[in-house]
C-alpha positions as CSV (number, residue, x, y, z in Angstrom):
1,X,14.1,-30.5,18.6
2,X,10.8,-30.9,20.9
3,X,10.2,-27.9,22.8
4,X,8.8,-29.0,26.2
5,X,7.1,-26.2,27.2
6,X,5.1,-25.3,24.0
7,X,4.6,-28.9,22.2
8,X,1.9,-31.7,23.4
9,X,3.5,-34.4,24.1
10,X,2.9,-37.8,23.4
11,X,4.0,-41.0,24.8
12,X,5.4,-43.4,22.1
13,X,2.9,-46.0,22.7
14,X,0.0,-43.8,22.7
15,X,1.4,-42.3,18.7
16,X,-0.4,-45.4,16.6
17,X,-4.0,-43.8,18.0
18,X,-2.9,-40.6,16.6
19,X,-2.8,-41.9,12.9
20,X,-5.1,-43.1,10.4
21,X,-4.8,-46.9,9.8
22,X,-3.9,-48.0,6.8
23,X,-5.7,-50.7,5.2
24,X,-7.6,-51.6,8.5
25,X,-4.4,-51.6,10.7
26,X,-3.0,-49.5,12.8
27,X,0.7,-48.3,12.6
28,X,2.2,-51.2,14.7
29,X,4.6,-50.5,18.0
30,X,7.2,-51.6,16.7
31,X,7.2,-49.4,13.4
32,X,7.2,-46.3,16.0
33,X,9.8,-47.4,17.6
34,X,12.1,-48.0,14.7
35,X,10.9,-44.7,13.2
36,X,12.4,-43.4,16.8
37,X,15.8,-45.1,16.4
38,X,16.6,-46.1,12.6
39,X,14.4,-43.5,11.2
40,X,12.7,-43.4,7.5
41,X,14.1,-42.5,4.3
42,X,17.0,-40.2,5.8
43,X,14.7,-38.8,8.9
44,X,14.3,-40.1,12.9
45,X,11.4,-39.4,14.7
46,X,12.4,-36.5,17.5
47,X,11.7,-37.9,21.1
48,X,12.5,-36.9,24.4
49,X,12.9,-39.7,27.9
50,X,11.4,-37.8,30.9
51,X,11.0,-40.0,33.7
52,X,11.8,-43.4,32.3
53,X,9.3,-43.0,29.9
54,X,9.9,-41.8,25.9
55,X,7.5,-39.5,24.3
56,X,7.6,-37.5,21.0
57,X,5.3,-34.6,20.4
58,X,2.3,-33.9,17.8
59,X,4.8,-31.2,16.2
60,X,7.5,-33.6,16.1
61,X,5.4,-36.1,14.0
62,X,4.3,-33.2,12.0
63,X,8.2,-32.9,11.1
64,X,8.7,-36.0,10.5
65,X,6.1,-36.8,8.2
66,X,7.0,-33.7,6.3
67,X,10.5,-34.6,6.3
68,X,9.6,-38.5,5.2
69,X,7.3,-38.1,1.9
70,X,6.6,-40.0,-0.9
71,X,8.3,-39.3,-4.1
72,X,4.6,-38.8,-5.3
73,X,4.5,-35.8,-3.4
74,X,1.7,-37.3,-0.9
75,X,3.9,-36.6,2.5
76,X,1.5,-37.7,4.8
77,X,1.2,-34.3,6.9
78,X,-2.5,-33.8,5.9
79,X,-3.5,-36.9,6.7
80,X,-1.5,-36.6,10.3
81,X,-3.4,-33.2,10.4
82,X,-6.8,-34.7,10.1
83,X,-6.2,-37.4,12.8
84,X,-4.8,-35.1,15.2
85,X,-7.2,-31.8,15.2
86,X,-10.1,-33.6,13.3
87,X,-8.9,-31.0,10.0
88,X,-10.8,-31.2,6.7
89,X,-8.2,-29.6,4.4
């Protein structure tokens, strides 16, 4: 659950700026979206409407990514991490 008061927020079309591109592209939309709704492998991206507008938070995709790995054990989060506070490791 996104905690308004201590999570950034982030509006759901501003996310795909806030992870690495893959093979040259960015995450599209629409892949946001259905991560918002449908989900991915058993998880849904958290998000809150305030003001006719839907945002999720840096935590929440934190979560999620967590939540969403790879059977390879590469979950994503560090990679997350590095885009979001500019992280080495």
């Amino acid at each position: 659950m996104i905690n308004l008061q201590t999570e950034k927020l982030v509006p759901l079309g501003d996310v795909p700026r806030y992870l690495d591109a893959r093979g040259g592209k960015r995450v599209h939309l629409s892949t946001i979206y259905r991560w918002a709704t449908k989900g991915s492998r058993g998880r849904v991206l958290e998000t809150q409407l305030l003001g006719g507008a839907r945002y999720t938070s840096v935590a929440a995709l934190e979560r999620f990514f967590q939540g969403a790995g790879s059977p390879s054990g590469d979950n994503g989060a560090d990679a997350l991490r590095r885009a979001l506070y500019g992280e080495t490791a």
